[in-house]
C-alpha positions in Angstrom: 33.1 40.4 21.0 34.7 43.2 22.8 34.9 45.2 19.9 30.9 44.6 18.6 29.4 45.5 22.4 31.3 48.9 22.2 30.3 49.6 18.1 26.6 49.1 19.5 27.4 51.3 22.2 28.6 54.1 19.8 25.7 53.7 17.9 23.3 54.6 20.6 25.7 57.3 21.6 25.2 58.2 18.0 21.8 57.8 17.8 21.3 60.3 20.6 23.2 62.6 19.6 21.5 63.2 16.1 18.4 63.3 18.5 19.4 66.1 20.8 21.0 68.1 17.6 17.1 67.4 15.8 15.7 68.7 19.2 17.3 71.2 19.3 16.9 72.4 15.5 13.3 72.1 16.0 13.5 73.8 19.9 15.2 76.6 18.5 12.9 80.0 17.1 14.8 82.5 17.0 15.8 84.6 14.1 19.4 83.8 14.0 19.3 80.5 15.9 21.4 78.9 18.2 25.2 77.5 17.5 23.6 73.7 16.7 20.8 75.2 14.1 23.7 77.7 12.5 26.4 74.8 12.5 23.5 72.7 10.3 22.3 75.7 8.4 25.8 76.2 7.4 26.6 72.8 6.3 23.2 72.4 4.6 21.8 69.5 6.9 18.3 69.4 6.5 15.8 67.8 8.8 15.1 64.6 6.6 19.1 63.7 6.6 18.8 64.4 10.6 16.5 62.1 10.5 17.9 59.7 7.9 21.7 59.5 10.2 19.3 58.7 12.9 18.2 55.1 11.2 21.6 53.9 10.6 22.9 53.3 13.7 19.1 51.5 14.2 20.6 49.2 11.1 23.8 49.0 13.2 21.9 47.8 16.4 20.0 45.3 14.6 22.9 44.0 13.0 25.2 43.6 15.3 23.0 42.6 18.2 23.7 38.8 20.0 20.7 38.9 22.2 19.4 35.4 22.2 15.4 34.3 23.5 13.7 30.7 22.8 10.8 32.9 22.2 11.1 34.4 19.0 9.4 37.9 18.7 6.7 38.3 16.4 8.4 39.8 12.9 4.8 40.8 11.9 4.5 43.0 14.9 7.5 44.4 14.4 6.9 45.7 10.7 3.9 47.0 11.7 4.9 48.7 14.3 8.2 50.0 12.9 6.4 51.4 9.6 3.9 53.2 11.6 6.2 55.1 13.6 8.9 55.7 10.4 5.9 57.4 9.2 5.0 59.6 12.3 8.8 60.5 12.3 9.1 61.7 8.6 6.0 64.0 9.0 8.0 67.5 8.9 8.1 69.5 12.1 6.5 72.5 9.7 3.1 70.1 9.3 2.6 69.8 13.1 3.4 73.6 13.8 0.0 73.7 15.1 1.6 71.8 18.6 3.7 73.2 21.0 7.7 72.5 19.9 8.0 70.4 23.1 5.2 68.0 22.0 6.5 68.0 18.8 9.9 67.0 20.2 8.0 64.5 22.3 5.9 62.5 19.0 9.6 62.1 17.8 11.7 61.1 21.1 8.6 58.5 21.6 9.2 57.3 18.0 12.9 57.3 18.0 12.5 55.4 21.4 10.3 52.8 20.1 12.6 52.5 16.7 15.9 51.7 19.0 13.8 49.1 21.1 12.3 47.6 17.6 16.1 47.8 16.3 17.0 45.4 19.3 14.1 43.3 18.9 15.2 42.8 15.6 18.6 41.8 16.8 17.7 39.2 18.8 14.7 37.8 16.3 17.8 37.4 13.5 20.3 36.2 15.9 17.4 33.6 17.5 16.3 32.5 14.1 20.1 32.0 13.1 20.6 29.7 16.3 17.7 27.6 15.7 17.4 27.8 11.7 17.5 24.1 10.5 15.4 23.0 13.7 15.1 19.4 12.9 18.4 19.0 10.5 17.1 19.4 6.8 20.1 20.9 5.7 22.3 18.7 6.5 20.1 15.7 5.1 20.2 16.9 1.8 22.5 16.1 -0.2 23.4 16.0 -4.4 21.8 13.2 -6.1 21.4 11.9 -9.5 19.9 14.1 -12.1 20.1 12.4 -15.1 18.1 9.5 -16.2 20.0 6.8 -17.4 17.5 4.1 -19.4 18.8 0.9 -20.5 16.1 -1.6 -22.2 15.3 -3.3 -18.8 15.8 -0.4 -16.3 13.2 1.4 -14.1 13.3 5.1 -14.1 11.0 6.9 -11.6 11.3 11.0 -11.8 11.1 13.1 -8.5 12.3 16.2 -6.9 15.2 16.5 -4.4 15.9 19.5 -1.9 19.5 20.6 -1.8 21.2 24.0 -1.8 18.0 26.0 -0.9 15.9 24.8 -3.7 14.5 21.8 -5.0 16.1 19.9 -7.8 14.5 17.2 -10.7 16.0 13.9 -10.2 16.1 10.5 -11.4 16.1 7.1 -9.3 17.4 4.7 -12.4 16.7 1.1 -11.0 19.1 -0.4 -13.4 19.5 -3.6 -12.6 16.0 -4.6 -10.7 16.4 -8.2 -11.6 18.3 -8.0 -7.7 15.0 -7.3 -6.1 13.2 -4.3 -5.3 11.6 -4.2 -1.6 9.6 -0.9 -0.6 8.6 -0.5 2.7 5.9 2.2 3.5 3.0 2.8 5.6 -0.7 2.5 4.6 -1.1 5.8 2.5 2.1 6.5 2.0 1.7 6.5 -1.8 3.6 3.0 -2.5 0.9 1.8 -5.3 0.7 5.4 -7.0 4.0 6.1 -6.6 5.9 2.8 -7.3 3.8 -0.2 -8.5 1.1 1.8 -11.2 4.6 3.6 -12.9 6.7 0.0 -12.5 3.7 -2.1 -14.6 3.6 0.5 -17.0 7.0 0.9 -18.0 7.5 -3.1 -17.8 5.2 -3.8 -20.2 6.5 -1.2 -22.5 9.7 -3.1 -22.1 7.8 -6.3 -23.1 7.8 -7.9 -19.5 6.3 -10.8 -18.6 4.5 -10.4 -15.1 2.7 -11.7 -12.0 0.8 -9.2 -10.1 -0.5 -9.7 -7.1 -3.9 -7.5 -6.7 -5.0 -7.9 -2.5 -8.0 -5.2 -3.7 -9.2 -6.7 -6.5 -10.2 -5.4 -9.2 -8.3 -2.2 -8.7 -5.3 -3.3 -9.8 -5.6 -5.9 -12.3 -8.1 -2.9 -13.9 -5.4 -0.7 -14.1 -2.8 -3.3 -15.7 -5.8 -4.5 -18.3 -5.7 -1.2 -19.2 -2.3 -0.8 -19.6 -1.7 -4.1 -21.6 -4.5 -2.8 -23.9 -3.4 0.9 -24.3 0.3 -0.5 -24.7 -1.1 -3.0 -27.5 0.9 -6.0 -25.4 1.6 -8.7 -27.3 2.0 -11.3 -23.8 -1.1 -12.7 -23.0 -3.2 -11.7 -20.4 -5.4 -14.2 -17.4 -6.7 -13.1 -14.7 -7.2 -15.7 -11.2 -9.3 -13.9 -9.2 -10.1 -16.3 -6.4 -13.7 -14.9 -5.2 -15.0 -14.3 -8.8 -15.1 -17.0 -11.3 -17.1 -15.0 -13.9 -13.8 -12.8 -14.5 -11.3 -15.7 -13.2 -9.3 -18.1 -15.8 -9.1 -21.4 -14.6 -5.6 -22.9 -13.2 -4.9 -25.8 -11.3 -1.4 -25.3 -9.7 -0.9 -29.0 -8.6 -1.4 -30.3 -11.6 1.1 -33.2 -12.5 2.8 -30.8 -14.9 4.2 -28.8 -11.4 4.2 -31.4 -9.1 7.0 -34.1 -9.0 7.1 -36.1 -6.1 6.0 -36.4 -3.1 8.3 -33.4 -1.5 6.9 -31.2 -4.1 3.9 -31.7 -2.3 5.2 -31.6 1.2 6.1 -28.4 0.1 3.1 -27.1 -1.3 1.1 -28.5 1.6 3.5 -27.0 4.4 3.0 -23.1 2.2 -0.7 -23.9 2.6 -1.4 -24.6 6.3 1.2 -21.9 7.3 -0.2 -19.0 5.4 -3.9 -20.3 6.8 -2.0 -20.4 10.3 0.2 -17.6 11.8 0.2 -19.4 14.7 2.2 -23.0 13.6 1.5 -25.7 15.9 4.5 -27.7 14.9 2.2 -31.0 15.7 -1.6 -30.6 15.2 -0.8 -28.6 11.6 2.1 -30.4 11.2 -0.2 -34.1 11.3 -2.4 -31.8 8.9 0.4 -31.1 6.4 1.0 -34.9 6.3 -2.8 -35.7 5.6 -2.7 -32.9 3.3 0.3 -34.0 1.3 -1.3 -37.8 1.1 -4.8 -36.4 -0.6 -2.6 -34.5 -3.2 -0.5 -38.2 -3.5 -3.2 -40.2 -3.9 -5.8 -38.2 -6.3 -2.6 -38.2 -8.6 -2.4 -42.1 -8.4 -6.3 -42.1 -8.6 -5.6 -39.6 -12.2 -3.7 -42.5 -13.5 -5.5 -45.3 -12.7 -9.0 -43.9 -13.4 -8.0 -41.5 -16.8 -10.5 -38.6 -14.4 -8.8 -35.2 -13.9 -8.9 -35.5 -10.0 -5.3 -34.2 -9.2 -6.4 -30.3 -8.2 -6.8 -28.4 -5.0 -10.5 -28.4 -5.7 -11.0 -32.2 -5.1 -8.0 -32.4 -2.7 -10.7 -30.0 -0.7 -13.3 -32.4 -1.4 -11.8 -35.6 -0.5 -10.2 -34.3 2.9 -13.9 -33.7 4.0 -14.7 -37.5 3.5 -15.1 -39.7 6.0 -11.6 -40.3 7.8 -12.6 -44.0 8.4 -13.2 -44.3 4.9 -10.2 -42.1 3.4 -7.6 -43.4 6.2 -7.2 -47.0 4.5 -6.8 -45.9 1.3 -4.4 -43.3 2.3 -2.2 -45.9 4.2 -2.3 -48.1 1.5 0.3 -45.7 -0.9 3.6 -46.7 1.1 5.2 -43.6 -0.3 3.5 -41.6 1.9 3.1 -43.5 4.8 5.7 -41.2 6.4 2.9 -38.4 6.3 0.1 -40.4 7.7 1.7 -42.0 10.6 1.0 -40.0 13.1 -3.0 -40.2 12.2 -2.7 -43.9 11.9 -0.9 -44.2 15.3 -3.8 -41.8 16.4 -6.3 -44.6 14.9 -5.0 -47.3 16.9 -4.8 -45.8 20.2 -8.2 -44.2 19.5 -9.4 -44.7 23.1 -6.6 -42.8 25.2 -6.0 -40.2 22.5 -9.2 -39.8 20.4 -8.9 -36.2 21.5 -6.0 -35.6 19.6 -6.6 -37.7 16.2 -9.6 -34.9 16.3 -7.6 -32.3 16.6 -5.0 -33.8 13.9 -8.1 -34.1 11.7 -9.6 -30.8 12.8 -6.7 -28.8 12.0 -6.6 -30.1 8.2 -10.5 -29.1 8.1 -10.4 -25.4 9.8 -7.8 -25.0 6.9 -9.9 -25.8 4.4 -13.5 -25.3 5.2 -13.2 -21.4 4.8 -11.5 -21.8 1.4 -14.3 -23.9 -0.2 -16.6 -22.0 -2.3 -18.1 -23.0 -5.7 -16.0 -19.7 -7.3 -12.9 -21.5 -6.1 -13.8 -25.1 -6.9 -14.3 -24.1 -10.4 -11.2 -22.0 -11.0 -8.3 -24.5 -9.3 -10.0 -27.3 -11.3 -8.8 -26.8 -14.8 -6.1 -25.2 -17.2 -6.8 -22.4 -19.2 -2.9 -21.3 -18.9 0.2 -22.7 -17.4 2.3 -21.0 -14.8 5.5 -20.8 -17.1 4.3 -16.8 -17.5 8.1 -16.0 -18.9 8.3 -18.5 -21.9 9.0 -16.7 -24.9 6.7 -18.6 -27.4 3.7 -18.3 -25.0 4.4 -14.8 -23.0 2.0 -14.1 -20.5 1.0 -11.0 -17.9 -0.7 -12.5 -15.0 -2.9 -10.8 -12.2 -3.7 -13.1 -9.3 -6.1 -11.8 -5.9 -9.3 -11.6 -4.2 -11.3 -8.8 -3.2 -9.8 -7.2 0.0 -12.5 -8.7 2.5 -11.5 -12.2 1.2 -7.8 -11.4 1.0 -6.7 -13.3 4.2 -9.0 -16.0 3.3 -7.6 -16.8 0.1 -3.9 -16.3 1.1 -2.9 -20.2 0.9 -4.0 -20.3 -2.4 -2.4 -17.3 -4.0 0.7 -18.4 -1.9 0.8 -21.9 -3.5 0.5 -20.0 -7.2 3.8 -17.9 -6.4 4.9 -21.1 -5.2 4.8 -22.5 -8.6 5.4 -19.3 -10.6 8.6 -18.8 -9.2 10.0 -22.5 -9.6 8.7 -22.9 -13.5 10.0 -19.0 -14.0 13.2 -19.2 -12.3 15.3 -21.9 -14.3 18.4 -22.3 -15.5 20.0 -22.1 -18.8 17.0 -22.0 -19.9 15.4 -19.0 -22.3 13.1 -16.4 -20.7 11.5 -13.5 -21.2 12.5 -10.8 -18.9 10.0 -11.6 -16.2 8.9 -9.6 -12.5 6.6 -10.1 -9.5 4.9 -7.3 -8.4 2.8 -7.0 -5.2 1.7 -4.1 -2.7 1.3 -6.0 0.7 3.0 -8.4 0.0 3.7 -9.8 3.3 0.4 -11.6 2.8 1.9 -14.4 0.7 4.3 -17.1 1.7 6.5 -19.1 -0.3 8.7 -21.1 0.6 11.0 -20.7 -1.9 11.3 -16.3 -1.8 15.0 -16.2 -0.7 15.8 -18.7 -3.2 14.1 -16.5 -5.6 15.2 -13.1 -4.6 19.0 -14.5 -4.2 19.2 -16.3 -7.8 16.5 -15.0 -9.9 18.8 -11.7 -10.9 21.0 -14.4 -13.1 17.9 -15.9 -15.1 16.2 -12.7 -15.2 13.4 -12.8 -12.6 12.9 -10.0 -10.1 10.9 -9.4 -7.6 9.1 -5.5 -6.7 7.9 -6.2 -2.9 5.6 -3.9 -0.9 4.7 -3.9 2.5 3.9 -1.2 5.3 7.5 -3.0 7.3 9.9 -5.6 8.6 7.5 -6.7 11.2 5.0 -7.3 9.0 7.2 -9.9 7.0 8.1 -11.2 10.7 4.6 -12.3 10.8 4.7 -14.7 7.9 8.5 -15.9 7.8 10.7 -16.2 10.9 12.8 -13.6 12.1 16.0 -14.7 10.9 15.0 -15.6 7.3 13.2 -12.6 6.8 16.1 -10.3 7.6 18.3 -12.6 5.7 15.6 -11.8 2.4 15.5 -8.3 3.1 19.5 -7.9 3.6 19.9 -9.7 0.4 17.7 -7.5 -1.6 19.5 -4.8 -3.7 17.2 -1.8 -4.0 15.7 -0.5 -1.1 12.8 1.9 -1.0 11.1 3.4 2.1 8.3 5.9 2.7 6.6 6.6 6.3 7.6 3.9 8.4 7.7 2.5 11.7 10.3 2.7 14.4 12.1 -0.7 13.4 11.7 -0.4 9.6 13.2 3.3 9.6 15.9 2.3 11.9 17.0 -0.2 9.7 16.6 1.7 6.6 18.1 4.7 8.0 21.2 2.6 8.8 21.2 1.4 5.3 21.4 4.1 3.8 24.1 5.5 6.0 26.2 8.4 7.6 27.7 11.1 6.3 30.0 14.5 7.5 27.4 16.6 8.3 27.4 20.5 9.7 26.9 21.3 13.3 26.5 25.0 14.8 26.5 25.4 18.4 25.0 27.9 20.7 27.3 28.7 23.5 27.0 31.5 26.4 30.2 33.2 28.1 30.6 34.3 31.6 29.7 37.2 31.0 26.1 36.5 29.5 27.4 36.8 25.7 25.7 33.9 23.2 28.2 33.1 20.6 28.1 30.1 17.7 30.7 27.2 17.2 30.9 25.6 13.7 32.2 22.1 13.0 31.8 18.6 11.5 29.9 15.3 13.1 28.9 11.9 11.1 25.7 11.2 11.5 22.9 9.4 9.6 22.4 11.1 6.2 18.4 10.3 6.2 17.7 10.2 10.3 15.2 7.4 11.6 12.4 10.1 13.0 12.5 11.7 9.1 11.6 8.1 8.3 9.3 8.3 10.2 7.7 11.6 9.6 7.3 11.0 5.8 4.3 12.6 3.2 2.4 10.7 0.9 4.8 10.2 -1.8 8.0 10.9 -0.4 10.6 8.4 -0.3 14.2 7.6 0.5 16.7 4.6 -0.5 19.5 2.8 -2.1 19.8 1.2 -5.5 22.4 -0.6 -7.2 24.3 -0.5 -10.6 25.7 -2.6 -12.4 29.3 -3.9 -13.3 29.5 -2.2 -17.0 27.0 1.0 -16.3 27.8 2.4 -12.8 26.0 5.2 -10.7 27.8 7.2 -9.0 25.3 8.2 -6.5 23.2 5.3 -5.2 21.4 6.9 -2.5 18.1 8.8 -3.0 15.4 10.9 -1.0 12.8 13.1 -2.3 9.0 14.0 -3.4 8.4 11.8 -6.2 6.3 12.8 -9.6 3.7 10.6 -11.4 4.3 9.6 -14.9 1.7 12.1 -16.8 1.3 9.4 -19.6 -0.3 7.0 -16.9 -2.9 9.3 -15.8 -5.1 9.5 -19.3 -5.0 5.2 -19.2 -6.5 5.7 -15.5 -9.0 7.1 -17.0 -10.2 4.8 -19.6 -13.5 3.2 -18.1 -12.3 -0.6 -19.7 -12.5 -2.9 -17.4 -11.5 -6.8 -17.2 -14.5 -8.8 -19.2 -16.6 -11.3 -17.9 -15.6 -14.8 -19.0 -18.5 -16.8 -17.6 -21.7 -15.6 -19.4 -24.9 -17.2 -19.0 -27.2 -18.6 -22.0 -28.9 -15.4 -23.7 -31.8 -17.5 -24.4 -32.4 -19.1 -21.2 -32.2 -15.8 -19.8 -34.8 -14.1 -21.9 -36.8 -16.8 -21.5 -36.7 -17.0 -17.7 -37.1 -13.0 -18.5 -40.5 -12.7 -20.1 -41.8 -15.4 -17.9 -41.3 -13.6 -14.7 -42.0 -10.0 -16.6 -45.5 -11.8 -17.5 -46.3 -13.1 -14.7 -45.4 -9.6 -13.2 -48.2 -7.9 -15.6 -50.8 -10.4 -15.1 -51.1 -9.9 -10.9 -50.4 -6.0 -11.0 -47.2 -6.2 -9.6 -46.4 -2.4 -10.3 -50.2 -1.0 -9.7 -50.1 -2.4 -6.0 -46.3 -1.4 -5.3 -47.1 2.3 -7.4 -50.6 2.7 -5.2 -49.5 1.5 -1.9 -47.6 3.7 1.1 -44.4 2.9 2.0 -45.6 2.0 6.0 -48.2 -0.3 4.4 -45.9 -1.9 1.6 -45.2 -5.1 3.5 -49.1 -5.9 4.8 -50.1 -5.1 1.3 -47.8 -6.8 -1.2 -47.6 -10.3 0.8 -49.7 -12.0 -2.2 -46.1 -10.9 -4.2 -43.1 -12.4 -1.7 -41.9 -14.2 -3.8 -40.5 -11.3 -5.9 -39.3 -8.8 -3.2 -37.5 -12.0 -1.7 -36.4 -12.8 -5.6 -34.9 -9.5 -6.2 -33.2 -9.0 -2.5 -35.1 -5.8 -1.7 -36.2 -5.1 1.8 -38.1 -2.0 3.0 -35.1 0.3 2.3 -34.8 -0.8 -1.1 -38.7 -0.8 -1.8 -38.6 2.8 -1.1 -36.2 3.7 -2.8 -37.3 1.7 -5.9 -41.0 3.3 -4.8 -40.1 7.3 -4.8 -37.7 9.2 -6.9 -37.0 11.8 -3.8 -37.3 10.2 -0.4 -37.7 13.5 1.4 -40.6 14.8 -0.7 -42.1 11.3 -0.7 -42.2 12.2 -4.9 -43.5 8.8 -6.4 -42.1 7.9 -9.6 -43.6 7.1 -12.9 -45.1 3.5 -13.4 -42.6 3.6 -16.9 -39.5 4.3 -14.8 -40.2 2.1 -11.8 -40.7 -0.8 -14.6 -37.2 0.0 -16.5 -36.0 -0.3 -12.8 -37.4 -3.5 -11.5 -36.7 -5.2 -15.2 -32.9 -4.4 -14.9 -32.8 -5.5 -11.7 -34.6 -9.0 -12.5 -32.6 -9.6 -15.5 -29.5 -9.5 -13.7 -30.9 -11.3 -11.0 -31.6 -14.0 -13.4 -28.5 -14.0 -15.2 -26.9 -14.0 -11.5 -28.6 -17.3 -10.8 -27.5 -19.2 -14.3 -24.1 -18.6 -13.6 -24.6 -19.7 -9.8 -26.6 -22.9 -11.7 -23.8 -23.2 -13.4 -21.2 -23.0 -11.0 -23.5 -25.4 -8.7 -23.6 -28.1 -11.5 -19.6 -28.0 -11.8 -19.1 -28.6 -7.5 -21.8 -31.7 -8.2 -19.5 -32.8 -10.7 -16.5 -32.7 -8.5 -18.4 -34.2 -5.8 -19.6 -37.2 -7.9 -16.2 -37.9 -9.6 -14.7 -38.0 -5.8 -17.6 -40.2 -4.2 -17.8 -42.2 -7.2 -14.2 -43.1 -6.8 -13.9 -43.0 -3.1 -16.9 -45.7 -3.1 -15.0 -47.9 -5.8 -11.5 -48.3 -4.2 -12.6 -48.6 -0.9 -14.7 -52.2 -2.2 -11.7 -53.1 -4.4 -9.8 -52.7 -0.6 -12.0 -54.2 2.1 -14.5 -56.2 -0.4 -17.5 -54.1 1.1 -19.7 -51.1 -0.3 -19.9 -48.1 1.7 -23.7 -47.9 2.4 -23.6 -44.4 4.0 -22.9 -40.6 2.9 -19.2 -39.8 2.6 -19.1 -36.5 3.8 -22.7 -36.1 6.3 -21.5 -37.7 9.6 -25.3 -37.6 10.8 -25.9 -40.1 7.8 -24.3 -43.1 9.8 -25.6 -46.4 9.1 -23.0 -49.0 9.6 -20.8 -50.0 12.2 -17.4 -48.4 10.9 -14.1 -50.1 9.9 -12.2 -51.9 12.8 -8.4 -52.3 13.3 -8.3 -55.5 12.0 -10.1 -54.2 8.6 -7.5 -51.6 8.4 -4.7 -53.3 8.9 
């Protein structure tokens, strides 16, 4: 250290010396010159190499220089400043001969001045930038990673770009063996659909997978995999459940007696469905729910039998848990199979007058369950078979895309639950041949099923996997309890993380593991001399605050290989690149078709009666001649049709004028063409609503109609009021003895 403080100070020794022998070189005019201008003269030196020995012992400085500062000087600055006064300093003495020699001396002392503090500016801005280069430990979390995609025919191969060794590298995560499960944890917009799910669906079925996809945004992505099936000419079929559309929903009814074996089958179905309506559990008021729940499903498959009326679905298991409970309670503890499950209501039946408070609550808790899932869309859908659930069955392959729109997603949760339910029991079987079959779903901590870790933890052996996204492990502590979701996580093979949370990047971080890493530290002598110590210190290879701090699209984690084809590196962590073949299908304006369609001919004639009528009482003269700020006052005669086609003063103006700022009316042909299209979908919206309507009245009917009849086979008397309106009283109800 010694040694570099006195090199420096021979250099500015140095420095000043070439100074005083320019000075004096330039002082100096006289004929024959002093000894310093002879001594030069004689040994050729010209100004410019005066000049030139002066700037290397400013390189010298600059090199050699430890000053340390937190505050980095500005390099900008520097350069600017530097250049400007290398170029005063180069001008020849002759060019300035107009100033004194003293002044000219002066220009270059104040430039040689400022070029000696600039060299130790320098010093300390490289020896600063050196101290704290690699700030937040980038370096040392890169690392060499796989650069060679290795395909086998059911491997997932995503490409992406690594940082290591000062550049970034093309790379290749090879899920080889995703049949172990594939869990990605990431953030809302941290790129898990682009990224992972839209490139996984496309390359499975170009492997000829058989899938469940679970779309929580409908129809975003069952568009996108519609697409792909089509562009890919798929040969698997393809059904769509969409739970809060039946016009481009198949039908399924997943408690059909072809799933559903006994009455634990249906425990379990009925436990899925009020915990997945329920975050909160009340281990008695739901649980007295699940019992009552599992009895309707019981019962309206003994009802099936007896009665040869398709009865056993979730739509008429809705139906019949809004009748009556004096009037379903007897029939229900008349199956001694499931007495077990209705015990607690029966006991709440008898002592009626001490605890009539909680019966309610038993019976209330069933009803809150269901009351928000009833709709005539979903009545209609879980009522009948257009496909069974056995999507990986080689003679009938299927792709299957199963959601709601987001706004409904929590709503419909306990139904697309139960689904996954039965997909992954009539899926996962043994010895048994399958087609190569996933389930794929972004947010996927939305759905419960009871049977996921069996799933994850055996399905690799009969060739069903599982590709899991959600934004972290919290949010899968929200549906399953603590323990059992670490246990489903731990037991998952590949692991995938983008920007995460404190607990989910802690964990992932510690998954993925240490590593000997670099350090470089600063130290400062006695003596006020800054010097650097280098050595080695495990730490984590991908830290939990780089978790953290992710972009959209970066991610980090593990895979495994398998026994015959092994990886050596199994740990991953870069920028990752979309598939360019994708993008062209994301494009292509297909979408899913509509599979309820109402009657052409009704429609046109429901049409041109409303069109006529339209023309005959000068709808379009009075709306075309009329101000908007009069519209309402003028057009009452014609409520019916602003009330018919849903527009209110908003939407008469803008139907009204083409430009709302100029108040530009538009032409009476135009305005027709609009209010036409309008009211033909309007009419074709309320056939298919007619339609829909006339299917819950069926449902309704084949319920009451057998309600009414067992309940007189029973207790030998007709039911003389409504089954479901509890205003419509008009008999005393049953009694204890009656029941029992």
């Amino acid at each position: 250290m010694k040694s570099k403080q006195s090199f420096i100070l021979f250099s500015v020794i140095f420095y000043f010396a070439a100074f005083f022998v320019l000075s004096s070189v330039i002082m100096d005019d006289t004929i024959d010159g002093n000894a310093i201008h002879k001594w030069t003269s004689r040994r050729d030196i010209s100004e410019n190499q005066l000049k030139f020995f002066m700037i290397m012992p400013l390189i010298i400085i600059a090199n050699f220089s430890k000053n340390y500062s937190e505050k980095l000087p500005k390099i900008e600055n520097i350069t600017v400043i530097g250049l400007v006064s290398l170029a005063i300093l180069f001008i020849p003495a002759n060019f300035l001969i107009f100033l004194p020699r003293a002044a000219i001396v002066g220009i270059y002392f104040l430039c040689f001045a400022t070029n000696l503090g600039l060299a130790f500016m320098i010093g300390t801005y490289l020896f600063s930038k050196k101290a704290i280069r690699d700030q937040f430990n980038d370096e040392n979390e890169t690392f060499e990673q796989t650069r060679e995609k290795i395909e086998t025919p059911f491997s997932l191969n995503l490409e992406y770009e690594f940082y290591f060794e000062g550049k970034w590298n093309k790379g290749w995560v090879n899920l080889i063996n995703v049949f172990a499960g594939i869990w990605i944890f990431g953030l809302m917009n941290s790129g898990k659909s682009f990224t992972w799910f839209l490139q996984a669906i496309y390359q499975f079925i170009k492997k000829d997978y058989t899938l469940a996809v679970f779309d929580y945004k409908f129809p975003e992505l069952t568009n996108i995999t519609y697409k792909m099936h089509k562009r890919l000419k798929s040969k698997n079929n393809f059904f769509v459940l969409c739970l809060d559309d039946a016009t481009v929903s198949n039908r399924c009814n997943p408690i059909s007696n072809r799933y559903i074996k006994s009455v634990q089958d249906m425990d379990v179905l009925s436990e899925i469905f009020i915990k997945s309506n329920n975050n909160q559990f009340d281990k008695f008021f739901d649980g007295s729910a699940q019992g009552i729940l599992t009895a309707i499903m019981y019962i309206l498959r003994v009802w099936e039998r007896k009665h040869g009326i398709p009865v056993c679905s979730v739509s008429h298991a809705m139906i019949l848990s809004s009748v009556k409970i004096d009037y379903l309670l007897p029939q229900l503890l008349s199956q001694r199979d499931i007495l077990a499950q209705v015990t607690s209501v029966r006991d709440g039946f008898l002592a009626a007058e001490s605890s009539s408070g909680q019966l309610a609550g038993q019976l209330g808790s069933l009803a809150n369950n269901l009351r928000s899932l009833i709709s005539k869309d979903i009545l209609y859908i879980l009522s009948g078979n257009d496909f069974d659930l056995e999507l990986n069955n080689p003679d009938n392959p299927k792709i299957l895309c199963i959601g709601s729109s987001q706004k409904k997603a929590q709503i419909t949760a306990p139904i697309v639950s139960v689904f996954f339910e039965i997909i992954a029991r009539e899926t996962n079987v043994v010895n048994k041949k399958r087609s190569p079959f996933m389930i794929l779903g972004d947010e996927f901590a939305r759905v419960f099923f009871k049977s996921l870790p069996e799933y994850v933890s055996s399905g690799r052996s009969n060739q069903c996997g599982i590709m899991a996204g959600m934004q972290g492990i919290p949010q899968l502590e929200e549906r399953l309890k603590k323990e059992v979701s670490s246990a489903i996580v731990d037991i998952t093979a590949n692991l995938i993380c983008g920007k995460a949370g404190n607990e989910t990047a802690k964990y992932v971080s510690e998954r993925i593991g240490k590593t000997n890493q670099k350090r470089t530290n600063l130290q400062e002598s006695a003596e006020g001399e800054y010097s650097f110590n280098h050595g080695t210190d495990k730490d984590y290879l991908v830290s939990q605050s780089r978790i953290s701090t992710l972009g959209v699209g970066e991610f980090c984690g593990t895979i495994v290989d398998e026994y015959n084809l092994k990886i050596k590196q199994k740990r991953f962590f870069g920028r990752f690149l979309f598939d360019k073949n994708i993008t062209p299908i994301l494009e292509d304006n297909n979408e899913i078709e509509k599979l309820i369609k109402p009657d052409p001919v009704r429609v046109e004639h429901f049409f041109q009666l409303h069109k006529n009528e339209m023309e005959t009482y000068g709808f379009f003269d009075t709306i075309s001649s009329t101000k908007s700020g009069e519209l309402y006052q003028k057009i009452y005669i014609f409520d019916f049709y602003i009330l018919f086609l849903e527009l209110d003063l908003d939407g008469l103006e803008n139907l009204i004028y083409k430009d709302l700022s100029s108040r530009e009316l538009r032409e009476i042909e135009e305005l027709k063409e609009i209010v036409y299209e309008r009211l033909r979908k309007k009419i074709e919206s309320n056939e298919i609503d007619k339609f829909l309507t006339d299917h819950q009245n069926q449902l309704y009917d084949q319920i009451e109609e057998i309600v009414r009849a067992e309940y007189f086979e029973m207790m030998g008397k007709k039911i003389q009021d409504d089954l479901f309106n509890v205003e419509n009283k008009t008999e005393t109800l049953i009694t204890k003895e009656e029941l029992f």
